[in-house]
N, C-alpha and C positions, 0 to 999 in steps of 0.2 A: 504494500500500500504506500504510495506514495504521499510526502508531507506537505502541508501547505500551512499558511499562516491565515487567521481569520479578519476578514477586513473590517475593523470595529475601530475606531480611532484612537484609543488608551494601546491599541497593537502596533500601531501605523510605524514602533520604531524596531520592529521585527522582524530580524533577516529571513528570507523565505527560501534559502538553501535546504537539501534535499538531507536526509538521515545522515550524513554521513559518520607555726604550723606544728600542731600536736602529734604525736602518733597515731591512729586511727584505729577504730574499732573494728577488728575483725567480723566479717556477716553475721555469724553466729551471736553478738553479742547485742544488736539493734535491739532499741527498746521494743517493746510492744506497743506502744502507741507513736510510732515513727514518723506521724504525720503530723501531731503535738511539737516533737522535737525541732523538727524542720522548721516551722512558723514560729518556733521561740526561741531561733538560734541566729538572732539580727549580727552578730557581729563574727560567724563563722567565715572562712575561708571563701566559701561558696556564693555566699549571700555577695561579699565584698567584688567579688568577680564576675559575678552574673546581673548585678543591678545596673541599667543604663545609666548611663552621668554622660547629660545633652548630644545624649545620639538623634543622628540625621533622621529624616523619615525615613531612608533606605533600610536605615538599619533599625529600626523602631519594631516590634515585634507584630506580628500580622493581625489586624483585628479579625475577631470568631466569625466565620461564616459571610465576610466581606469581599463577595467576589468579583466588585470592581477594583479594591483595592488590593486582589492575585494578581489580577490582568496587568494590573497597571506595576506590579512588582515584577511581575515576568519580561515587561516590556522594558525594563530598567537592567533588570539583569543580564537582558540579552545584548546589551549595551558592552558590558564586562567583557575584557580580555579571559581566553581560555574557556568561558563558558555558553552554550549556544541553547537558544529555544524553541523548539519545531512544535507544531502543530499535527500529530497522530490523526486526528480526525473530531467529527463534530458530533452530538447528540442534540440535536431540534436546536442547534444553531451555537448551542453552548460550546470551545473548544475542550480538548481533552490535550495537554501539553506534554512535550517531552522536553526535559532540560540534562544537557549534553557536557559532563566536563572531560574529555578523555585525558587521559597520559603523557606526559611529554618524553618519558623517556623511550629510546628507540629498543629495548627489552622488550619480552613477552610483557603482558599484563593483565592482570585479574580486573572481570567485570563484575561492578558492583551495584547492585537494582536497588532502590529505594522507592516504596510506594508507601504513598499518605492517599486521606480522602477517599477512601472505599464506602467509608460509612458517612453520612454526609452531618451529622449530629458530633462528629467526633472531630471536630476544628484544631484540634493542638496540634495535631500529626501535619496537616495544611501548613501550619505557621512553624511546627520545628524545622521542617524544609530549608528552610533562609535560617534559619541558625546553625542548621548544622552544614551547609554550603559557606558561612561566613569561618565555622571553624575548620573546616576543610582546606580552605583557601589560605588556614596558616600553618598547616603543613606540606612542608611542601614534599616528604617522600614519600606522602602519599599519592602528592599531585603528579609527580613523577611514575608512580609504578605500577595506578591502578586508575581503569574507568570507571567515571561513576554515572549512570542513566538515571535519573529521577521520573515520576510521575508524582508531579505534586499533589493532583488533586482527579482521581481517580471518576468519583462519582458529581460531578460541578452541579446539576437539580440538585443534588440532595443537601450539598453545601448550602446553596444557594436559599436552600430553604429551610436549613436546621432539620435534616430529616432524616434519619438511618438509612432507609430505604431508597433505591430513585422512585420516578413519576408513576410507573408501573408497580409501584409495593413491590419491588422484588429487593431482596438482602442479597446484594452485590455479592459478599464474602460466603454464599453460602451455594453459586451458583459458576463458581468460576470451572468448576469439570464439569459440568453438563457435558455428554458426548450423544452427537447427535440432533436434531432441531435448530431452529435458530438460537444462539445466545441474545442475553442481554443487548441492548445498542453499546452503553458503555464495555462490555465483554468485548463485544467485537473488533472495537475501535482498537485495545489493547493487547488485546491477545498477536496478533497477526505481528507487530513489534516482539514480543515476547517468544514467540515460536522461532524467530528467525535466530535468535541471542542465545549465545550459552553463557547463564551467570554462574557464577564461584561463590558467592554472597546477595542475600535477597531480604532485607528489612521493609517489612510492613509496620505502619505507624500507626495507633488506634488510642482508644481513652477505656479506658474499663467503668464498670458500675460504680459509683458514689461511695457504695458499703466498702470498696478496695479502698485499704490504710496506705498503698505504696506502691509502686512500678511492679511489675513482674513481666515477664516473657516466655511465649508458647512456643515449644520445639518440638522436633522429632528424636534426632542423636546427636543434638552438636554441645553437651556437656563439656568437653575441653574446652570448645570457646568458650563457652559460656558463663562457667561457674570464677574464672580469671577476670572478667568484664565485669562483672556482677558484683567482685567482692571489691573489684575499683571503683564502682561506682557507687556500693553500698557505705563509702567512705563518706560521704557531706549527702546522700539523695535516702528519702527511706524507699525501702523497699517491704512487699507485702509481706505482712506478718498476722494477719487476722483472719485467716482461712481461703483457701484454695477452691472449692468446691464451685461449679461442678467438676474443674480443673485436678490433675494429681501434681503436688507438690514433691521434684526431684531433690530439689538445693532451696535456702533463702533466695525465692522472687526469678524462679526456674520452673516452669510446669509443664505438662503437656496436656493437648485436649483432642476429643473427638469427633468434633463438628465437621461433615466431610463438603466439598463443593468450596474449601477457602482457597486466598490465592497462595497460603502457604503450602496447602496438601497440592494443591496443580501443578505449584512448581518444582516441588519437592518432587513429585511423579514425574515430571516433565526430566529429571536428572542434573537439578542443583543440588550443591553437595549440602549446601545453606543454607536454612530458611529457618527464618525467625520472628513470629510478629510481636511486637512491643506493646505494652498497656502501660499506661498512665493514670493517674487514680484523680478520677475525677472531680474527687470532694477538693484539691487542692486551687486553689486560685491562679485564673488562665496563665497567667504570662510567667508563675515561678515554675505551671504546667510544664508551659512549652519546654521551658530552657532547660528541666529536668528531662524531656523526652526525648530533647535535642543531644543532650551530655550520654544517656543512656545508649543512643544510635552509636554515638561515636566513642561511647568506650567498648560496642563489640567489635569498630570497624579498626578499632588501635590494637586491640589483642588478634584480628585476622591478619593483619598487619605483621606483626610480630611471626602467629605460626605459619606465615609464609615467608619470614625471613627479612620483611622488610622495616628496617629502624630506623627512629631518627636519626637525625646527623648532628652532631653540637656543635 
């Protein structure tokens, strides 16, 4: 399928090219109300480092479910050096994006899928995108060694409209194997990019239920990476501690689940070796949301890093 850019005027600057510091507490030792801690810990490490002090509008955290003001952050970004934004296709006029940072270095390199915006009620995943593209963009071996494809915002009606489901009531994440029939509009649009790709790494961004005390993440078998990222991150972020269910809890804020048609079990089937989707615990207020969703993406993308050999440089 061929890419195109949608002619809407927030687009218009859209290139229409073709696809081309204390000791920390071990995980085990999180309070059990780790979401108390979080919001009463003003002068932690975290806090200091994640609060804006007079950032740009570029850089200003994505408002929930504001999808003139995706467009019009897509149409900025594609501004940027290194980073590109294609148009996949459209659903009743709505685009559906791809944003492009590849590799520079002339090595193999591991492709890295990042999808937000499945569910259209779950906005942080939407807005972690630009945060964790701006921490991306300060390392640079990883700029160097790996590609990363985004789809920022998966399901845009259901953004658009604060809504799980698209226009059709159909749950995006629960219909992505369907074999056979026509898929979803949005399925469609994505899929046909996804089949052509072989990813190494596949983060899906989502928010969890309200009653979730903390982050956690669904897998299949990627416990190596995972429980190393987990217990980096479990150092300033909470992590779930107040039940698992209908979820099985492997590790602290590690589960697996059985819901089948996600796009982690499709791509998992499809033969990434990856797939991992992310929750966010909703009761937490949006923008420390995001930035926790944003830091959790990129500390499994620093530990894939790592068991593939690839490290900073000082």
């Amino acid at each position: 399928m061929s890419t195109r850019i949608l002619n809407l005027p927030f687009l218009s600057n859209f290139r229409s090219s073709e696809t081309s510091a204390a000791p920390s507490k071990p995980v085990t030792e999180l309070p059990q109300n780790p979401l108390d801690r979080f919001e009463s810990a003003p002068n932690r490490l975290w806090r200091r480092m994640f609060t804006p002090v007079g950032r740009s509008q570029s850089q200003q955290i994505l408002p929930q479910n504001d999808l003139a003001s995706l467009y019009t952050r897509l149409g900025n970004l594609n501004r940027e050096s290194g980073v590109e934004v294609k148009t996949l296709g459209s659903v009743d006029d709505l685009p559906i994006h791809l944003i492009e940072m590849r590799g520079t270095s002339s090595a193999a390199k591991k492709n890295v899928l990042i999808c937000a915006g499945v569910h259209g009620n779950e906005p942080s995943g939407v807005s972690a995108v630009f945060e964790l593209i701006s921490e991306l963009r300060t390392k640079p071996h990883l700029g160097e060694n790996f590609n990363f494809y985004i789809l920022p915002c998966v399901n845009p009606h259901g953004f658009k409209a604060g809504e799980r489901r698209n226009p059709k009531d159909v749950d995006l994440n629960r219909a992505f194997a369907i074999d056979g029939g026509q898929p979803e509009a949005e399925i469609a649009v994505v899929k046909p990019f996804m089949e052509k790709m072989s990813f190494d790494l596949v983060l899906d961004l989502h928010s969890a239920l309200p009653k979730r005390n903390g982050y956690f993440v669904l897998h299949r078998s990627d416990l190596d990476l995972l429980k190393p990222a987990m217990q980096n991150f479990a150092q300033d972020w909470p992590v779930l501690s107040n039940g698992s269910k209908p979820y099985k809890e492997e590790a602290p804020g590690i589960c697996t689940s059985k819901p089948k048609g996600t796009l982690k079990d499709y791509l998992a089937e499809s033969g990434c070796p990856h797939v991992v989707t992310l929750e966010a615990p909703r009761a937490m207020e949006f923008n420390q949301r995001v930035r926790g969703l944003s830091r959790l993406a990129g500390s499994i993308i620093d530990q894939f890093a790592l068991l593939n050999g690839v490290k900073e440089t000082s």
